[in-house]
N, C-alpha and C positions, 0 to 999 in steps of 0.2 A: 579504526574508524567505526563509524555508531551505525550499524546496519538495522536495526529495529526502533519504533521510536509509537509511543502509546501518545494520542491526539483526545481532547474531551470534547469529540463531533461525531455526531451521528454520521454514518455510513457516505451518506450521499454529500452533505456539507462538506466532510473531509477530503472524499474526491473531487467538489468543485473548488475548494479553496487549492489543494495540489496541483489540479491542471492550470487552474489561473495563473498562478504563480508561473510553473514551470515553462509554459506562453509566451508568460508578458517577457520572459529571460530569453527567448529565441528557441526554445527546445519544442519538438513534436509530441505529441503526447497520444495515443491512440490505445484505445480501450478494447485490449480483445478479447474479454470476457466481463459478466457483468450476473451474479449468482441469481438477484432476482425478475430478469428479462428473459434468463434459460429455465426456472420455475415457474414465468409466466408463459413459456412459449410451448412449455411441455405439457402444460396445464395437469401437473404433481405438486401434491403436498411438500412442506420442507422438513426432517427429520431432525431439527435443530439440535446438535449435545448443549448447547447451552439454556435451553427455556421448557423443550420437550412439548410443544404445542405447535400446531401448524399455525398459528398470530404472532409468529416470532419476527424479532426486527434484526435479526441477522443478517448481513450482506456480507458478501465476497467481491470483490475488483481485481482485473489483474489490466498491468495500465504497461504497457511498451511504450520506453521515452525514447526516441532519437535525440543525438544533438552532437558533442563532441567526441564521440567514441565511432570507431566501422559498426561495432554491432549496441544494438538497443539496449538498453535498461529494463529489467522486469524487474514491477513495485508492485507487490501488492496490498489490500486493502483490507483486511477483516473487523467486521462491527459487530457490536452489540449493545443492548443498554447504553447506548448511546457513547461509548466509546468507540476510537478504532486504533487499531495495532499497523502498523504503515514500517512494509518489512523489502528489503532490498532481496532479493533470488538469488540465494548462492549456492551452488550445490557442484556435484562433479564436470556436471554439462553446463554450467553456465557459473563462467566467470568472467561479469563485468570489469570493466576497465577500473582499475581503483580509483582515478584522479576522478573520472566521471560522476562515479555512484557517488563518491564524496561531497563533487559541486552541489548532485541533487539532494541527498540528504541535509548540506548545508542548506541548501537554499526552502525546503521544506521546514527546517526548525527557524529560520530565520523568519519566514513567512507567518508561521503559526508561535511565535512563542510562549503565548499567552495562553494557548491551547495544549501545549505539550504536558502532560503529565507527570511523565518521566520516560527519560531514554533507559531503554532497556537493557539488560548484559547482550553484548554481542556474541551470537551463539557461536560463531567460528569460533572465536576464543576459547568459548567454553567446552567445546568438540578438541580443540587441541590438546586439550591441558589431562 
C-alpha cells in the first residue's frame, strides 16, 4: 500500500482539497496541529532546513481522520516550494488499520490526480528489506 504520496499544492491548498474530500466521503477530519498557527502563536522565527530564511513557506499539518477504523488516522502534511509530501504515520506506536489508511490514501489520489507528482517508495518496505 502507497503510504506517502508528493501533491503540486501549496501547503494550505493541499490540506483543503484533503479534508474536502475526506468530508464529502463521511470521514471526520480534525487538525491537531498546524506548524504555522504554533510559530504565529509563539511569535518565533522558523529555522526552515529547506530555504534558511525566516520568509520561508514551509508548513507542517498533522490532520487525525476518524471514520471506519476504532482508532484515527494520522496524515501528515509537509510543504514547501509549493509542493507537499502527504504521508500516512507508521511507526512502532501507531498502526493504523490497513483497509482504512488504504480507503484514505485511495480516496486522496483519486481526489487529486492531476496534482499527484508521483507516489513515493513506501518506506515500511524500504525499512524491511
Amino acid at each position: 500500500m502507497q503510504n506517502t504520496v508528493l501533491l503540486d499544492l501549496n501547503g494550505d491548498e493541499a490540506v483543503k482539497t484533503i479534508c474536502e474530500a475526506l468530508r464529502s466521503h463521511g470521514f471526520y477530519v480534525l487538525r491537531s496541529f498546524d506548524l504555522r498557527l504554533a510559530l504565529t502563536a509563539a511569535e518565533v522565527g522558523c529555522e526552515c532546513p529547506h530555504h534558511g530564511t525566516e520568509k520561508c513557506d514551509c508548513q507542517f499539518v498533522v490532520l487525525l481522520i476518524y471514520g471506519e477504523a476504532a482508532e484515527p488516522l494520522t496524515l501528515t502534511t509537509h510543504s514547501h516550494n509549493n509542493q507537499t509530501r502527504v504521508q500516512i504515520v507508521r511507526d512502532a506506536t501507531m498502526k493504523p488499520d490497513a483497509r482504512f489508511a488504504e480507503s484514505v490514501m485511495t480516496l486522496i489520489l483519486e481526489t487529486s490526480p492531476k496534482l499527484a507528482i508521483a507516489p513515493l517508495i513506501n518506506e515500511e518496505a524500504t525499512r524491511q528489506t
